[in-house]
C-alpha positions as CSV (number, residue, x, y, z in Angstrom):
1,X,12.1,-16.9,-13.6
2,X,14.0,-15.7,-10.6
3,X,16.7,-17.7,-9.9
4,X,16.8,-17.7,-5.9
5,X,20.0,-20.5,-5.9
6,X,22.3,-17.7,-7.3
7,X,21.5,-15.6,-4.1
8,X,19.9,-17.9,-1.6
9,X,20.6,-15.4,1.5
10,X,19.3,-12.2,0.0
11,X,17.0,-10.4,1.8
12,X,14.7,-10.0,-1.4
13,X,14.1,-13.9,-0.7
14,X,13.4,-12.9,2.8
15,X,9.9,-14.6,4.2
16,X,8.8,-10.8,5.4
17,X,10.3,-10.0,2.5
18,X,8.3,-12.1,0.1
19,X,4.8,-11.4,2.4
20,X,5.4,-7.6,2.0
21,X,5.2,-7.5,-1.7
22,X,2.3,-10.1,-1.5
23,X,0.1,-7.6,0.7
24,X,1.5,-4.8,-1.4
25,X,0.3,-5.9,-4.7
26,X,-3.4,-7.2,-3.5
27,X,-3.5,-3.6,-2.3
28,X,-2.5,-2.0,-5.6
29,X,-5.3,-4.2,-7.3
30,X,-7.7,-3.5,-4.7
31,X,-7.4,0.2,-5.5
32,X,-7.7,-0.3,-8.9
33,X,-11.1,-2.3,-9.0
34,X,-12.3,0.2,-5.7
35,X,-14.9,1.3,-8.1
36,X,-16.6,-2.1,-7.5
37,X,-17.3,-2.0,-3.9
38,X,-19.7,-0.4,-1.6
39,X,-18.7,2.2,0.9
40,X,-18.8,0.1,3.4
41,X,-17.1,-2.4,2.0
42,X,-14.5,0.1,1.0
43,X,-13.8,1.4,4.1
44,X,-13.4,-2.3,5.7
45,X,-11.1,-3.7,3.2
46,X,-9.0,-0.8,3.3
47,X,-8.6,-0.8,7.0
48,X,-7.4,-4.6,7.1
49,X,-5.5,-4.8,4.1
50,X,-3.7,-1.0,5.0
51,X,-3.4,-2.4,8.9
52,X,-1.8,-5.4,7.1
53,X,0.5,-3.3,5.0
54,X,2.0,-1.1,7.8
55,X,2.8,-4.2,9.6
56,X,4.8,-6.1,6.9
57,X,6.2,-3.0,6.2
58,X,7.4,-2.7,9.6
59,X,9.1,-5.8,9.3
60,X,11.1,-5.9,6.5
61,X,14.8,-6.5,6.9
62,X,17.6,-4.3,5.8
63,X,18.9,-4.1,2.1
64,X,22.2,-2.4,1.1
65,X,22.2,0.5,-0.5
66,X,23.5,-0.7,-3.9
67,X,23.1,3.0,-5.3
68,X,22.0,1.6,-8.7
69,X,20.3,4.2,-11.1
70,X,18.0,2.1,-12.9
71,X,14.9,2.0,-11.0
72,X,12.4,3.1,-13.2
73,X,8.9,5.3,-12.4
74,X,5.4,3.6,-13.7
75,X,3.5,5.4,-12.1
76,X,2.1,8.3,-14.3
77,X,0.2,11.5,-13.3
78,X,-2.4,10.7,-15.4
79,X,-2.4,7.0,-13.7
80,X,-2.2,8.7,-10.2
81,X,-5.1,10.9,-11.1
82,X,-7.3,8.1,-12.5
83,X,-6.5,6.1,-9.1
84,X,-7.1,9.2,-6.7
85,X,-10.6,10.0,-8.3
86,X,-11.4,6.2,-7.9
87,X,-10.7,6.3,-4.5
88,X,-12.6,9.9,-3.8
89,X,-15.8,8.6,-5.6
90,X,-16.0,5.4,-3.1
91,X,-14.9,7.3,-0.3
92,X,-17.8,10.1,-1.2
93,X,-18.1,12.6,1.7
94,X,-16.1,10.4,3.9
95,X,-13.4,11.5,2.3
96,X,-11.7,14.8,3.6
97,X,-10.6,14.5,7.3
98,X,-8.7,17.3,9.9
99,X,-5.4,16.3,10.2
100,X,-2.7,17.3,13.2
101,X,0.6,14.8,12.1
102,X,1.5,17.0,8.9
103,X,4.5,18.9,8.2
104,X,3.9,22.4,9.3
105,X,1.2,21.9,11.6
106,X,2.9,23.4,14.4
107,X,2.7,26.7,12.4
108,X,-0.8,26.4,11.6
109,X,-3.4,28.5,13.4
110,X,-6.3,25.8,12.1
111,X,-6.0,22.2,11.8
112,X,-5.1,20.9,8.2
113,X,-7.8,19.4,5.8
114,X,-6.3,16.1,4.0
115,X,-7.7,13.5,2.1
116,X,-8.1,9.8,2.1
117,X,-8.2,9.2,-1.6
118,X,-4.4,11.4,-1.3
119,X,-3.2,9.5,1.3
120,X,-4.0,6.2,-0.4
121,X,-3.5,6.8,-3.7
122,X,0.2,8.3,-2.8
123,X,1.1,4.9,-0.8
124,X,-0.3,3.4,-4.3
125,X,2.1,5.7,-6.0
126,X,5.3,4.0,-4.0
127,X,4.4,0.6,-3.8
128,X,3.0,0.3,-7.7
129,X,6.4,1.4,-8.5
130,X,8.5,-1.0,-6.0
131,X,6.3,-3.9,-7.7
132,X,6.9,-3.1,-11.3
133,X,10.6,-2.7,-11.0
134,X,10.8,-5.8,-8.7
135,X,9.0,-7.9,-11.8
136,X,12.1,-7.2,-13.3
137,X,13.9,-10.4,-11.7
138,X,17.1,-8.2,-11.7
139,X,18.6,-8.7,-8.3
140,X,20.1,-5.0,-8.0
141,X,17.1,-3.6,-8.9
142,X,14.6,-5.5,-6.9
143,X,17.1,-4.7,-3.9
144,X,17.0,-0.8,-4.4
145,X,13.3,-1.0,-5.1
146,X,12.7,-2.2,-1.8
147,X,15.6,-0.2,-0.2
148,X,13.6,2.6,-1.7
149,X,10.1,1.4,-0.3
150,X,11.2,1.3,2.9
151,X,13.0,4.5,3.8
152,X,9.9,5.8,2.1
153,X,7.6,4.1,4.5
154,X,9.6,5.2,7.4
155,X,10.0,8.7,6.1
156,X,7.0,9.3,4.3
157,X,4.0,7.1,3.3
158,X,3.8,5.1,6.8
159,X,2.8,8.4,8.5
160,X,0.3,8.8,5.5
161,X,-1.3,4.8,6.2
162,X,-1.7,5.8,9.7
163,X,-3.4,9.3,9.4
164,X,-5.4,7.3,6.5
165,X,-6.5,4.7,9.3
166,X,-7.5,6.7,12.0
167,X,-10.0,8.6,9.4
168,X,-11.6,5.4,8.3
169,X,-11.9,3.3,11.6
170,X,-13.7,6.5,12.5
171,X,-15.9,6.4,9.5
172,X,-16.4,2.3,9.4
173,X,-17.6,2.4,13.0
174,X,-19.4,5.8,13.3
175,X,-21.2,5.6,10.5
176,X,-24.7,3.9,10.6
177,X,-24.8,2.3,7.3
178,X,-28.0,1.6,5.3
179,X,-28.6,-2.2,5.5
180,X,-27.4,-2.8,1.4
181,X,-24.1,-1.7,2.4
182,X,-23.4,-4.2,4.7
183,X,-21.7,-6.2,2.4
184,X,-18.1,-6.8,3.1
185,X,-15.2,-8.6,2.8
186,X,-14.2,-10.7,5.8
187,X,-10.7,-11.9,4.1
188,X,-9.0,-8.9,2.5
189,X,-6.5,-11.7,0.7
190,X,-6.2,-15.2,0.6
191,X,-4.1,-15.9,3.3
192,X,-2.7,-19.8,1.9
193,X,-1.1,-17.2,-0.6
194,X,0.9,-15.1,1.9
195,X,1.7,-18.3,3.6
196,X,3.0,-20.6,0.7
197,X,6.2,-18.9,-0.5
198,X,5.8,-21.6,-3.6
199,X,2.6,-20.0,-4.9
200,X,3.7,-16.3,-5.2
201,X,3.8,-15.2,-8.9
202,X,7.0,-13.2,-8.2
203,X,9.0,-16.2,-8.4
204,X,7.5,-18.6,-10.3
205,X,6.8,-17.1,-13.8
């Protein structure tokens, strides 16, 4: 068990804190079990629980930079892989979008081809490995695995969650879905969860 008396003020006890890592790991094991939705369904749980993301993201306070070396990486290729193909087969020929917000556009003749399941499966990358190493219930470690998240997010994967977005609001409502598929998921997470800082695994095993 964490034990949030020793450090009361920390921002890894933050509320925005605490709701980030909530959102971020239904994410994680919405990727995981993708293989068990619809495309439609796919597409609108990934555009509320991503919109979601982006904005605890963007909320997150500041954490020192405690430069401690022991974060570690769970995240395999092999892992990576078996998420990205997950992704690709319930994204299906939704999948590949023109992109103009990457690096090097401005020397590109042609707009740049990217990929949802890339996009998504590399925010999966960052935030599977924040989780795991904040599990750890070592204060120095959750702080730098956060630290890390979040210049990450501003540097790198929010960009991605955005590009990401604008594909599949553009597929979810475009799209005229056969009538099987309109099965989906009104409540991407349970929201007494994100609001009940007493229930939140993190701190209470």
């Amino acid at each position: 068990m964490i034990d949030k008396e020793a450090y009361p003020e920390h921002p890894v006890y933050d509320k925005n804190t605490i709701e980030f890592v909530t959102v971020a790991a239904e994410f994680c094991v919405f990727l995981e079990t993708c293989n068990q939705y619809k495309s439609k369904a796919f597409f609108d749980k990934s555009v509320k629980l991503l919109s979601l993301l982006y904005l605890k993201a963007s909320l997150l306070p500041n954490f020192e930079d405690t430069s401690f070396s022991n974060l570690q990486q769970y995240v395999t290729e092999s892992v990576y892989e078996s998420i990205r193909q997950e992704i690709a087969n319930s994204t299906a020929q939704f999948d590949e979008y023109l992109e103009v917000f990457q690096e090097g556009m401005q020397y590109s003749d042609t707009p740049i081809v990217a990929y949802i399941s890339e996009d998504l499966s590399d925010i999966y990358q960052d935030l599977k490995d924040m989780i795991a190493n904040f599990q750890s219930a070592e204060i120095d470690i959750m702080n730098d695995a956060l630290r890390e998240c979040k210049d990450n997010f501003q540097a790198y994967w929010g960009q991605k969650a955005l590009n990401a977005l604008r594909a599949m609001h553009n597929v979810l409502y475009s799209t005229e879905w056969d009538s099987d598929e309109d099965e989906t998921d009104a409540n991407p997470f349970d929201s007494d969860t994100i609001n009940n800082q007493e229930e939140i695994d993190f701190f209470n095993e």
